[in-house]
C-alpha positions in Angstrom: 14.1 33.3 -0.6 10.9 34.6 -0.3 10.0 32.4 2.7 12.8 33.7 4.3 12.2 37.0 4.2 8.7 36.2 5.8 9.4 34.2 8.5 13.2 34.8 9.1 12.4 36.1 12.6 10.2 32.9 13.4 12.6 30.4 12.0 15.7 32.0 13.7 13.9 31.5 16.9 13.2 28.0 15.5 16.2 25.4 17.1 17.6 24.3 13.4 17.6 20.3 14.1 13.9 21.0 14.3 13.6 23.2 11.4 16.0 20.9 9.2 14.7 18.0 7.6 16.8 14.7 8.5 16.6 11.5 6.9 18.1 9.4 9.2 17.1 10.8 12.7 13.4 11.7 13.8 12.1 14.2 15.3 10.5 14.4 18.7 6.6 14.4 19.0 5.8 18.0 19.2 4.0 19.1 22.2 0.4 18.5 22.6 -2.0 20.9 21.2 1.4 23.0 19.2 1.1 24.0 15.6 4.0 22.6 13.2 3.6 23.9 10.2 5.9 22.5 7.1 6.3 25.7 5.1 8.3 25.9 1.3 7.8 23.3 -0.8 5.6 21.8 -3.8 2.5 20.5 -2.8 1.0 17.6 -4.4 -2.4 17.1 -2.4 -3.8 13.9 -4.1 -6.6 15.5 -5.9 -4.8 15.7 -9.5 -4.8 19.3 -9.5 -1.7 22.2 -10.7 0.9 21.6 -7.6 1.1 24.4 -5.1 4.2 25.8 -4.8 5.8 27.8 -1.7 2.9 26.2 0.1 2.5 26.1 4.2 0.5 22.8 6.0 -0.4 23.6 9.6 -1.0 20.7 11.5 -2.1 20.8 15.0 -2.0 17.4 16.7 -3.3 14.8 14.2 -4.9 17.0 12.0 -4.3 19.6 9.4 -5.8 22.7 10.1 -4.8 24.8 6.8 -3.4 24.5 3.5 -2.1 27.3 1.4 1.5 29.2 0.2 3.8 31.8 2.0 2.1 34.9 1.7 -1.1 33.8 1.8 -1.6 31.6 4.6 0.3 33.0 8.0 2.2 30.7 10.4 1.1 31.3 14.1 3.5 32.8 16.2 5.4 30.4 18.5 4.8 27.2 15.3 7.6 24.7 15.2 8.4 24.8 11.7 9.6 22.3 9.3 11.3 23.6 6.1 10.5 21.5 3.3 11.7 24.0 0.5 13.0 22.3 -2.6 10.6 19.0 -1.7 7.7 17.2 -3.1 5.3 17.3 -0.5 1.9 14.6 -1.2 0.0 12.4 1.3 1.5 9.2 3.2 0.7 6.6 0.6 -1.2 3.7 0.5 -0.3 0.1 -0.5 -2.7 -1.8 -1.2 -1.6 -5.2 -1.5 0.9 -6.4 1.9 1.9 -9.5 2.9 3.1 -8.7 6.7 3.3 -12.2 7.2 6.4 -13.0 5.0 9.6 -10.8 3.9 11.0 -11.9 0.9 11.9 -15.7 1.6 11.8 -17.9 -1.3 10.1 -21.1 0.0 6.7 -20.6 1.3 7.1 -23.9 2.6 9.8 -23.6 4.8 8.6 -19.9 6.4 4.9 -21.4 6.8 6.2 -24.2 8.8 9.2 -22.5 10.6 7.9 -19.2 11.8 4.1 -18.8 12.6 4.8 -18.4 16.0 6.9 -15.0 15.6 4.0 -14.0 13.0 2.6 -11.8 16.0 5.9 -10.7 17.7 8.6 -10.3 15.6 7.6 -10.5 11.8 4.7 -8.4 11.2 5.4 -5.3 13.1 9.1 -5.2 11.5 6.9 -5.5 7.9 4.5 -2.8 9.2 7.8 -0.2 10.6 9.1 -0.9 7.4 6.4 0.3 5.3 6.0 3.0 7.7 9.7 4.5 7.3 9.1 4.1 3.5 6.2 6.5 3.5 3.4 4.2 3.6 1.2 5.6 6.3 -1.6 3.2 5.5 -1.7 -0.5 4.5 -4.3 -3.2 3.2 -2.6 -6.6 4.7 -4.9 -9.7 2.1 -3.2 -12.4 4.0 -2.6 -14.1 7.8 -3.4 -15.6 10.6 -6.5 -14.0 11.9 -5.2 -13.6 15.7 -2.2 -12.2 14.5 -3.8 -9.4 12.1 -6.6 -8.2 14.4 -3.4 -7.6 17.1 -1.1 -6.2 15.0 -3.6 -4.0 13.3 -4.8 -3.2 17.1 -1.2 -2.5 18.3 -0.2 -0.1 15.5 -3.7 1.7 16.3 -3.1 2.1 19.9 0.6 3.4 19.3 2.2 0.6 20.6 4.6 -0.6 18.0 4.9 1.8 14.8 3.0 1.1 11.3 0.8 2.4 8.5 -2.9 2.2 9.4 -3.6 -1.0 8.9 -7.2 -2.6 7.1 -7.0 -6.4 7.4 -8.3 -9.4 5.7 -7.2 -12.3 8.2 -7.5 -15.8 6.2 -8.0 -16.1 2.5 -11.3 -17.9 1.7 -11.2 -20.7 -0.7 -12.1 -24.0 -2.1 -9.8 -25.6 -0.1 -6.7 -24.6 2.1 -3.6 -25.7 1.3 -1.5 -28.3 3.3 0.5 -26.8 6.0 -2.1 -23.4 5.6 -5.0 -24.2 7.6 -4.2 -21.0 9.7 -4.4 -18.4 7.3 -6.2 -20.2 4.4 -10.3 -21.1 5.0 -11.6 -23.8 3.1 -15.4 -23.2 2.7 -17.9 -26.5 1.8 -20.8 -25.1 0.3 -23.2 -22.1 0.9 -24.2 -22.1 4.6 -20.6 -22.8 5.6 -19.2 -19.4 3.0 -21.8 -17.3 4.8 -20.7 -18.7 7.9 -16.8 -18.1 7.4 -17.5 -14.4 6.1 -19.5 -14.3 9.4 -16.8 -15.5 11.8 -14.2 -12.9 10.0 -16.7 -10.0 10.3 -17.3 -11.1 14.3 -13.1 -10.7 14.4 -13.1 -7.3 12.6 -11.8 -7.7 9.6 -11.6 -4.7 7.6 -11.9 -6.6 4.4 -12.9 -10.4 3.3 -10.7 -11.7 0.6 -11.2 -14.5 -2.2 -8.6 -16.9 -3.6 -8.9 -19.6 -6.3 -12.6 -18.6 -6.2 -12.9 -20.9 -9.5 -12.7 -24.3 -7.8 -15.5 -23.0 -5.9 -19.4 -23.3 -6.7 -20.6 -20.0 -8.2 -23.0 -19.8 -5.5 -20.5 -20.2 -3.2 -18.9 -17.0 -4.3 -22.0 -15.6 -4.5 -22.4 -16.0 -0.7 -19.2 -14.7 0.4 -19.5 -11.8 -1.6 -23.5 -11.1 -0.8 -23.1 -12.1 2.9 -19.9 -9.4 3.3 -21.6 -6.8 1.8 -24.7 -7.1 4.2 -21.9 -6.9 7.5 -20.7 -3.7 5.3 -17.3 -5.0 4.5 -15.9 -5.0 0.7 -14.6 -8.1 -1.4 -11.2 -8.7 -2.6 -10.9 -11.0 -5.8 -7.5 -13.0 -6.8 -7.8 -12.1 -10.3 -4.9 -14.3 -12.0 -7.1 -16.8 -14.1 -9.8 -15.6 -16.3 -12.5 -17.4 -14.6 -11.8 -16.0 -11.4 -12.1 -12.9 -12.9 -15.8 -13.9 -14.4 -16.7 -15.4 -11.3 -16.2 -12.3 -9.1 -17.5 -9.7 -12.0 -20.6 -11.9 -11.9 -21.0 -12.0 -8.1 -20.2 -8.1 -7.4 -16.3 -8.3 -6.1 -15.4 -4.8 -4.8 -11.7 -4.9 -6.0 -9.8 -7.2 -8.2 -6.1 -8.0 -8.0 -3.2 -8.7 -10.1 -2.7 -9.1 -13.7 -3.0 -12.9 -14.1 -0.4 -16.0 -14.0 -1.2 -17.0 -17.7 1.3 -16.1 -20.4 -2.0 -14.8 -22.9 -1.0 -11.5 -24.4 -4.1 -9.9 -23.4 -7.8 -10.5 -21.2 -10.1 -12.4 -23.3 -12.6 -10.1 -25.1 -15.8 -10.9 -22.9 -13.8 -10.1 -19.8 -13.1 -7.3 -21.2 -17.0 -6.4 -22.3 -18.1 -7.5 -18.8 -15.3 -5.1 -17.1 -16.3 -2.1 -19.5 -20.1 -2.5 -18.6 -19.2 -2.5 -15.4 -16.8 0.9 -15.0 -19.8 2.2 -16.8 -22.5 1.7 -14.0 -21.5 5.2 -12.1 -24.4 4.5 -9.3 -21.8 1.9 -8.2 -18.6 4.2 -7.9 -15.4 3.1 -9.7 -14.2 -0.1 -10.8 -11.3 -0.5 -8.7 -8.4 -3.5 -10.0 -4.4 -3.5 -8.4 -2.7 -4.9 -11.1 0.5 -5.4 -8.7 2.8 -5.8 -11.3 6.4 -4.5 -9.8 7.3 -7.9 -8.3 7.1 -9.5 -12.1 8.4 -6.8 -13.9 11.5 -6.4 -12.0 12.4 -10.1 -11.4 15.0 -10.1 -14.3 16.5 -7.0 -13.3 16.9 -8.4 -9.3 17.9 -11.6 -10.9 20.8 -10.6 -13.0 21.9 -7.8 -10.4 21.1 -9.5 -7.2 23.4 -6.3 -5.1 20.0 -4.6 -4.6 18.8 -7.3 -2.3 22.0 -6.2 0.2 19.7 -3.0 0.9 19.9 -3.4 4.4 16.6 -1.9 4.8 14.8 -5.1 4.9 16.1 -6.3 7.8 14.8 -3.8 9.7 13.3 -5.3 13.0 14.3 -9.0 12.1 16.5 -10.9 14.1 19.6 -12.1 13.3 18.3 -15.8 12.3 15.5 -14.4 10.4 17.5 -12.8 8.0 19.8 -15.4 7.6 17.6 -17.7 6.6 15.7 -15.2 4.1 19.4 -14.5 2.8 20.2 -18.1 2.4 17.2 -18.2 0.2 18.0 -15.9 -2.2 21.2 -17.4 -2.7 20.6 -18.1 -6.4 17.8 -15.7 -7.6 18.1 -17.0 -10.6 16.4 -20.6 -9.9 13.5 -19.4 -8.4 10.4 -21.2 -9.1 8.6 -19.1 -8.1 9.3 -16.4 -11.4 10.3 -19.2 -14.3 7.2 -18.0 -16.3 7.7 -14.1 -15.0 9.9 -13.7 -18.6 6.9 -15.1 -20.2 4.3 -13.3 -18.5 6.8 -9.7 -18.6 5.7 -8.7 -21.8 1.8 -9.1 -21.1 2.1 -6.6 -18.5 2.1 -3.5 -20.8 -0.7 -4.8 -23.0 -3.1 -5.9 -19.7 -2.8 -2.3 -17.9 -3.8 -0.4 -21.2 -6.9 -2.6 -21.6 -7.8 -1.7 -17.9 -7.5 1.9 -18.5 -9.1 1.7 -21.7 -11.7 0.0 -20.4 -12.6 3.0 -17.5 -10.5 0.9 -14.3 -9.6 2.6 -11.2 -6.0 1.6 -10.7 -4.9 1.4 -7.5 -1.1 0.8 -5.8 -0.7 -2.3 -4.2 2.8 -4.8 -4.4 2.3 -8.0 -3.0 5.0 -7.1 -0.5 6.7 -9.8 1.2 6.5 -12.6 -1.8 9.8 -13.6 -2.8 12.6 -10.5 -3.6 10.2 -8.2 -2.6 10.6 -6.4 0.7 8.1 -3.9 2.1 11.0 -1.1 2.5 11.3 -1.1 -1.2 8.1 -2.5 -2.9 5.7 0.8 -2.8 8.2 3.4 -4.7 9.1 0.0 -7.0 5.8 -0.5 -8.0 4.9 3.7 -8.8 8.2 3.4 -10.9 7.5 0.7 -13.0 3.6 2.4 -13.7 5.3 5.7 -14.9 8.5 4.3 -16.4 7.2 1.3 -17.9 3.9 0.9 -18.0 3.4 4.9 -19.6 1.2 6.2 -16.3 1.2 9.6 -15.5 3.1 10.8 -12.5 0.4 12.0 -11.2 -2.4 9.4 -11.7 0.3 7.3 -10.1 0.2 9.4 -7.2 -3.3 9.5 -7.1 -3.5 5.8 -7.5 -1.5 5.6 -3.9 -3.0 8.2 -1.9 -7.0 9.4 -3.0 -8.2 6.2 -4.5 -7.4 3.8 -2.0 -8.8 5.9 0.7 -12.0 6.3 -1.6 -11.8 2.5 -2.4 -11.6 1.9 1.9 -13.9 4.2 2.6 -11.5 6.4 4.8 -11.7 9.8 2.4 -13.0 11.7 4.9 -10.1 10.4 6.8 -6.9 10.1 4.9 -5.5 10.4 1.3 -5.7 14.1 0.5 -4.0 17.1 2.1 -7.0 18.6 3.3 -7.9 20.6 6.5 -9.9 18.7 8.7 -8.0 15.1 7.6 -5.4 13.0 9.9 -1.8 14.5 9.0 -0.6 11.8 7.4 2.2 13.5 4.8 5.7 12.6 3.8 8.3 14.5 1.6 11.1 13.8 -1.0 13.7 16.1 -2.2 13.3 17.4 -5.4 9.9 16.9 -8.3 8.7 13.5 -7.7 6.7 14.2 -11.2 9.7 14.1 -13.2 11.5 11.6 -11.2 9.2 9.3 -9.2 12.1 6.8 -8.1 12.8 9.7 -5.7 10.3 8.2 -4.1 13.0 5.2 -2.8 14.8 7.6 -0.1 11.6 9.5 1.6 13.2 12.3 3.6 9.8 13.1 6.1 7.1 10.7 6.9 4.8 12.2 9.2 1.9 9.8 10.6 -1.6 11.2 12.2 1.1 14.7 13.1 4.1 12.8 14.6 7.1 12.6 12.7 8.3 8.9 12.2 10.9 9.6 10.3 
């Protein structure tokens, strides 16, 4: 009530579709150069601190200008306004681990041989909208064709087909690709030809360079990616399923490790776990960052044994009629899956895994694996925050930062994104009601604002 005693005149001047906050049907771009200002609600601005309630963002063009609360902070006369009173607001979230290149089909097989043609075209920018709607405003894709990610990553930039902002890895690099791969899978054969590859990717513009099954290589070949990326300035991504994997890249100076391992051990061995401590302890080098990805395993049983949730028809989103057919067809009987027969297994060693990365001073970040089987990019993000506060005993709020501050810190892009700071791209999105207390809110994002124009 307050709000509307201070800028009743302003928002009766204010058309109401603009002022309202719609779901379903986005906004215009506002003119060029015009202040919006989103004015009412709880701000969660990705630093960790006390929310700010009542507050006011003004944006003008892509940037935020001001942050502060109804009283304090004025909106400019003529503003278009955006209530978001009785909303969560926090940064467009990050996610961390995309696959852009596949949407949920069950046979990697079948989709690698049947569909690399419409990687570019059809399938990756419908992935990319669709993490866009969901309030991902920035994405790390560790997977595809190389031609394909540079243009789709280059097409979302340029505003011609909508989609978070995009860091790509192009090809995996490994020991050897396999069959039916070759286009998104580089084998490497020994130490000139790593440096070589890394080289070839950089030339491209990746944004990252990522290892896979890095223990059937030589240790010096993993040395040599890693070394010869960080010299072209571009981090290191580690597969981190298999303990030596895990060795291997701690040894060689991986930037950021992923997943929480295939095996069925309860727990990381106890030398993994020294090495991983020593290193979160080495300041000088920032934090330790790992994306345990772990919302995809934890929730197979669940999609498995109540298979109506993959009817959301938010998936299909951009895909053409065939496409979602044939991903439909393949979910037929989740139940028989391969691909999850050891998730039950591997379930209960979730829980014990993410403690021993806390404890051990990790840097968590938000990432899904999008796209592998049952797991679609218009649900995967808010899945994976839920299971890390409802399962896995994480703070709302770490959560949060762990999908909006630390991946911009581990990209390099905190002067850019992540926070709700003047000065920063206005990349925000909203929720009706606390999204501390009930962070599945986060599946139905009412506002998603990208760079100050509302997508959604």
């Amino acid at each position: 009530m307050r709000y509307r005693a201070m800028v009743g005149v302003l928002m009766a001047a204010a058309a109401i579709a603009v002022a309202g906050v719609s779901a379903r049907t986005p906004a215009p771009p506002q003119a060029a150069g015009r202040t919006v200002a989103l004015v009412g609600g709880t701000l969660i601005d990705g630093f960790g601190g006390v929310p700010i309630q009542n507050s006011v963002i003004l944006v003008d063009g892509e940037r935020i200008t001001a942050v502060g609360r109804v009283g304090t902070l004025a909106v400019p006369a003529g503003a278009e306004v955006i209530s978001t009173e009785g909303m969560s607001v926090l940064p467009g979230l990050w996610d961390m681990h995309v696959h852009l290149m596949i949407n949920g089909h069950s046979d990697y097989t079948h989709w690698d041989k049947t569909y690399p043609a419409r990687f570019e075209s059809e399938i990756m920018p419908a992935s990319a909208n669709q993490l866009l709607r969901a309030g991902v405003t920035s994405a790390r894709d560790l997977g595809a064709p190389l031609e394909a990610s540079i243009n789709v990553r280059n097409a979302i930039a340029r505003g011609d087909i909508p989609g978070p902002r995009l860091y790509v890895s192009g090809p995996f690099i490994q020991h050897a690709p396999y069959p039916g791969t070759e286009a998104f899978r580089w084998g490497v054969n020994g130490v000139d030809d790593a440096r070589a590859k890394v080289r070839q990717l950089a030339k491209a513009g990746v944004d990252v360079i990522k290892l896979i099954d890095q223990d059937q290589m030589t240790e010096a070949e993993v040395f040599a990616v890693v070394q010869e990326a960080h010299a072209l300035g571009l981090p290191v991504v580690g597969h981190s399923h298999r303990p030596d994997e895990i060795r291997l890249g701690l040894r060689a100076g991986v930037d950021n490790f992923e997943h929480t391992g295939l095996a069925t051990a309860p727990e990381y061995p106890a030398d993994i776990m020294a090495m991983i401590r020593e290193r979160s302890a080495k300041m000088s080098l920032g934090p330790f960052f790992w994306t345990p990805t772990v919302q995809g395993l934890f929730n197979y049983e669940y999609l498995r044994d109540h298979p109506e949730s993959l009817d959301d028809p938010s998936w299909t989103l951009g895909l053409k009629a065939d496409i979602v057919a044939d991903i439909r067809q393949s979910l037929r009987s989740p139940g028989e899956l391969g691909y999850f027969q050891l998730t039950p297994a591997r379930k209960p060693t979730l829980r014990r895994k993410i403690d021993q990365l806390r404890e051990a001073g990790a840097t968590l970040l938000i990432g899904t694996d999008s796209g592998i089987p049952m797991q679609f990019h218009s649900q995967s993000t808010w899945n994976e925050l839920d299971v890390w506060v409802r399962e896995m005993g994480i703070p709302a709020m770490e959560a949060i930062r762990s999908a909006t501050y630390w991946p911009s810190l581990m990209m390099k892009k905190d002067r850019e994104v992540g926070t709700l700071t003047p000065g920063k791209y206005a990349d925000i999105i909203a929720v009706r009601g606390d999204v501390l207390k009930y962070i599945n809110l986060l599946q139905d994002v009412d506002l998603v604002i990208k760079g100050g124009k509302r997508v959604r």
